[in-house]
Structure formats: C-alpha cells, structure tokens
C-alpha positions as CSV (number, residue, x, y, z in Angstrom):
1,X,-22.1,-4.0,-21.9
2,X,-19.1,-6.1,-21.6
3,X,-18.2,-7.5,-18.0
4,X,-14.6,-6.2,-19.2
5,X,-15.9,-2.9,-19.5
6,X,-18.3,-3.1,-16.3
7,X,-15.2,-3.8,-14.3
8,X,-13.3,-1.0,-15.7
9,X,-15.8,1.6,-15.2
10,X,-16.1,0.3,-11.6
11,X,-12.5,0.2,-10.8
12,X,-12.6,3.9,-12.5
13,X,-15.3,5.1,-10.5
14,X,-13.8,3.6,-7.4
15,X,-10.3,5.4,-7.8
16,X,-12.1,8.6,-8.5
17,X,-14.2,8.9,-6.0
18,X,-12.8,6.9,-3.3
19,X,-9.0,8.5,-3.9
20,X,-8.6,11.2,-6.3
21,X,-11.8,13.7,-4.9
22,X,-10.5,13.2,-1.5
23,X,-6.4,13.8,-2.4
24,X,-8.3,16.4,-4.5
25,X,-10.0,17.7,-1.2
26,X,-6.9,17.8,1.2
27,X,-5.3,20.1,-1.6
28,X,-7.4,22.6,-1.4
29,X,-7.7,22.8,1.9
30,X,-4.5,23.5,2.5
31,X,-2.2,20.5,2.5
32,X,1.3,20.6,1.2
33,X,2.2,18.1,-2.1
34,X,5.4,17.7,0.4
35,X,3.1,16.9,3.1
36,X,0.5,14.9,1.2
37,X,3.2,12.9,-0.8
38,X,5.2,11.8,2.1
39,X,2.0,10.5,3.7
40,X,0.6,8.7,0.5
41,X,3.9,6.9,0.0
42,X,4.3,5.7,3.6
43,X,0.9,4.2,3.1
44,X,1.7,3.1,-0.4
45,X,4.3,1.2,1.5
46,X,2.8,0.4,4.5
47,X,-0.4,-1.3,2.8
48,X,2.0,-3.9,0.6
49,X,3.5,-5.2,3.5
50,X,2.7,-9.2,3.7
51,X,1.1,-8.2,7.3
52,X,-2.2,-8.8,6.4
53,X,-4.6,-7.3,9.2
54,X,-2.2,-5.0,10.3
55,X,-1.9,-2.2,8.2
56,X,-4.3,-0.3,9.0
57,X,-3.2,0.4,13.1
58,X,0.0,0.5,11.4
59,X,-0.8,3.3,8.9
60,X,-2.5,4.7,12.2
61,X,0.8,4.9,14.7
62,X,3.4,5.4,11.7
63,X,0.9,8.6,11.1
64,X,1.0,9.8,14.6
65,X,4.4,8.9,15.3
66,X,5.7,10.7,11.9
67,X,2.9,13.5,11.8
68,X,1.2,12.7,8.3
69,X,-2.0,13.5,7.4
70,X,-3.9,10.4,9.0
71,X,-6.8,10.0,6.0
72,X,-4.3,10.6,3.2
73,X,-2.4,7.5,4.4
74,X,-5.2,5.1,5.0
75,X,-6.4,6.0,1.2
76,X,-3.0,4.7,0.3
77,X,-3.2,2.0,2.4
78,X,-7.0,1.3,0.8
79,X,-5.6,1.8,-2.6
80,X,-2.6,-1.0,-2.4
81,X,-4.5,-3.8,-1.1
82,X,-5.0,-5.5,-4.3
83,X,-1.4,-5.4,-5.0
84,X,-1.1,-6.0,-1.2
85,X,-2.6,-9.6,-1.6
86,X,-0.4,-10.5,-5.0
87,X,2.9,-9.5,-3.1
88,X,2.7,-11.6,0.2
89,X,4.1,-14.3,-1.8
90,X,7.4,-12.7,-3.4
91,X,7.6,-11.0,-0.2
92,X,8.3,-14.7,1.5
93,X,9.8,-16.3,-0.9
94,X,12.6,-13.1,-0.8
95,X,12.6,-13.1,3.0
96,X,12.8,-17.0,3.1
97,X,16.1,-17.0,0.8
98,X,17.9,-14.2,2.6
99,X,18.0,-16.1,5.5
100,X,18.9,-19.4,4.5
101,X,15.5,-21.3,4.2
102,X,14.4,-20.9,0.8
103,X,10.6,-21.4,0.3
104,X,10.5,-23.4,-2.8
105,X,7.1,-22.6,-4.6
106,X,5.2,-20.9,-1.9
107,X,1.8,-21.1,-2.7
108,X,-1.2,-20.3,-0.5
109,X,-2.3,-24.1,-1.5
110,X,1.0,-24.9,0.6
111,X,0.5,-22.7,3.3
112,X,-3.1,-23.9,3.4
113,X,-2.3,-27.7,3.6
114,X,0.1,-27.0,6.3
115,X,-1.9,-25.4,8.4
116,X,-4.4,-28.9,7.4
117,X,-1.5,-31.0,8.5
118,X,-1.3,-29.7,12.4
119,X,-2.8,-26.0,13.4
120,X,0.4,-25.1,15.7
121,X,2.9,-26.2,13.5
122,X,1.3,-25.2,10.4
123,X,1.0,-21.4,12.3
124,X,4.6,-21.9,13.5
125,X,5.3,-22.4,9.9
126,X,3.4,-19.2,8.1
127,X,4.3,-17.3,11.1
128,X,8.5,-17.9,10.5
129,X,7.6,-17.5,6.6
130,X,5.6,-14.0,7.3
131,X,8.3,-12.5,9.7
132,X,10.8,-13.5,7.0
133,X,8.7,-11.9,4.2
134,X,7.9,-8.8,6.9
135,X,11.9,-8.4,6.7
136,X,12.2,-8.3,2.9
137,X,9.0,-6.1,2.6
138,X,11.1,-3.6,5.1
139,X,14.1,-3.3,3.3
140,X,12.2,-2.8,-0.1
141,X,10.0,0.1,1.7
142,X,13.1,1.7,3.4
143,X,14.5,1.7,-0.3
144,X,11.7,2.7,-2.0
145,X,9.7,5.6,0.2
146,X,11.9,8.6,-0.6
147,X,11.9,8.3,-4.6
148,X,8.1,7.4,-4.4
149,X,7.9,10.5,-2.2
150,X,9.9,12.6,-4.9
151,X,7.5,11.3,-7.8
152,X,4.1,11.9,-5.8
153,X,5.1,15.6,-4.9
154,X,5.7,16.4,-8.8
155,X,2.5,14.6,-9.7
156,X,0.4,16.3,-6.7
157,X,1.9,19.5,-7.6
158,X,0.9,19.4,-10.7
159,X,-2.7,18.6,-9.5
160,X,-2.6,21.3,-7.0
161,X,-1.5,23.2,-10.3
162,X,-4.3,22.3,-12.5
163,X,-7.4,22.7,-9.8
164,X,-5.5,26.4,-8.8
165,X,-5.6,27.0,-12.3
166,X,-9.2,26.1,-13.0
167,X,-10.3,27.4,-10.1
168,X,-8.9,31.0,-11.7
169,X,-10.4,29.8,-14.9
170,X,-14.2,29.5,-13.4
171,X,-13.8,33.0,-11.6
C-alpha cells in the first residue's frame, strides 16, 4: 500500500471516528442542527485563531459564556488545528498591514531567528506580530460565524435527516 493511500485512510478514519460518530451521537440524543451548528462554527473559528495554546480554555469560556454544547465545540476546535497552524502566518501578515507595520515575508524561520537574536525582544516582537494577527483573525471570525452557522445547520439537518430516516428504515 501506498503511503498516499495510508495517509488517506488515516486522515479518513480519524474524521470518522473522532468527529462524525460523535456529531452523529449529539444528534440523536437530542441536540438541535441550530444548536450543534452554532457551536461547531464558533469552534471552527475559535481553533484558527493564530493563538496557539489558547484555544482550547477559549473554546471552554466562549461555550459557557454563550451556552453551546461544550464537546461539540472542542471537536471543532480539534478538527481546525491543521489549518490552524497554516493560518498563523496570513493571519500576521494581515494584522501587521492593517496597522501600519507590514511584516514583509513572515516566516517562522524569521520569527525563529528573532527570538535567536535576543529572547525579550525577539518575544516583544512575535508577541506585537500575534496581537496584530489575533486582530485580523477577529474581524474574519466576526464576519464569517453566521454564514458558516447557516451552512452547518443545512448540512447537520440533513444528517439528522438521513440517520432519522435509517433509523425508520431498520425498524
């Protein structure tokens, strides 16, 4: 077997079991697709911030605070980390030009070497660059939650839909 394939069936196996059977789950035991989308999107949105090590507590107080279902947004929030990773950069380099400092070719080789070239500074540095990229990653989510929560009620619907139905089918 190919390690192409390997890796697909993996990453397949992993979105199965570790998202779909428990979205699956919260369906049928009585959550809303209103509910459950609201929820997945806020963590959809939550988990790309360019806050690494955050997420998480704040998947856990935005779910308290705005009464979601706490485990269907930390399997968003577990979902988006790979994309998570891949947006901190466009997330800076957007925040950086909005406010006047644009970050010319931020890699993590740069952010890397500055932190080489003096610890506080180089922190000082990343720290301006991931407040900047915190902003932009803010707007985008404020933007963004309400038509991802519009798309993931139709598509949870029409699981809730299909499991109702074979569940009538089975009978």
């Amino acid at each position: 077997m190919e390690i192409l394939e390997k890796i697909r069936l993996s990453v397949k196996h992993t979105v199965t079991h570790r998202v779909l059977v428990p979205l699956r789950t919260l369906l049928r035991q009585g959550l809303t697709p209103s509910k459950l989308a609201w929820s997945f999107a806020v963590g959809l949105l939550i988990g790309s911030s360019p806050l690494l090590g955050f997420c998480t507590w704040i998947c856990l107080i935005a779910a308290s605070v705005l009464r979601l279902n706490q485990l269907a947004i930390q399997i968003a929030n577990y979902a988006i980390y790979p994309l998570q990773v891949l947006l901190i950069v466009p997330y800076i380099e957007l925040g950086s030009s909005w406010f006047g400092k644009k970050a010319e070719g931020v890699t993590f080789e740069k952010l890397q070497a500055s932190i080489d070239a003096g610890l506080l500074e180089g922190l000082k540095e990343i720290g301006l660059l991931m407040l900047q990229g915190g902003a932009a990653w803010l707007v985008v989510a404020l933007i963004l939650v309400y038509p991802m929560k519009v798309i993931l009620e139709k598509i949870f619907s029409k699981m809730l839909t299909r499991m109702q139905h074979l569940e009538k089918a089975e009978q």
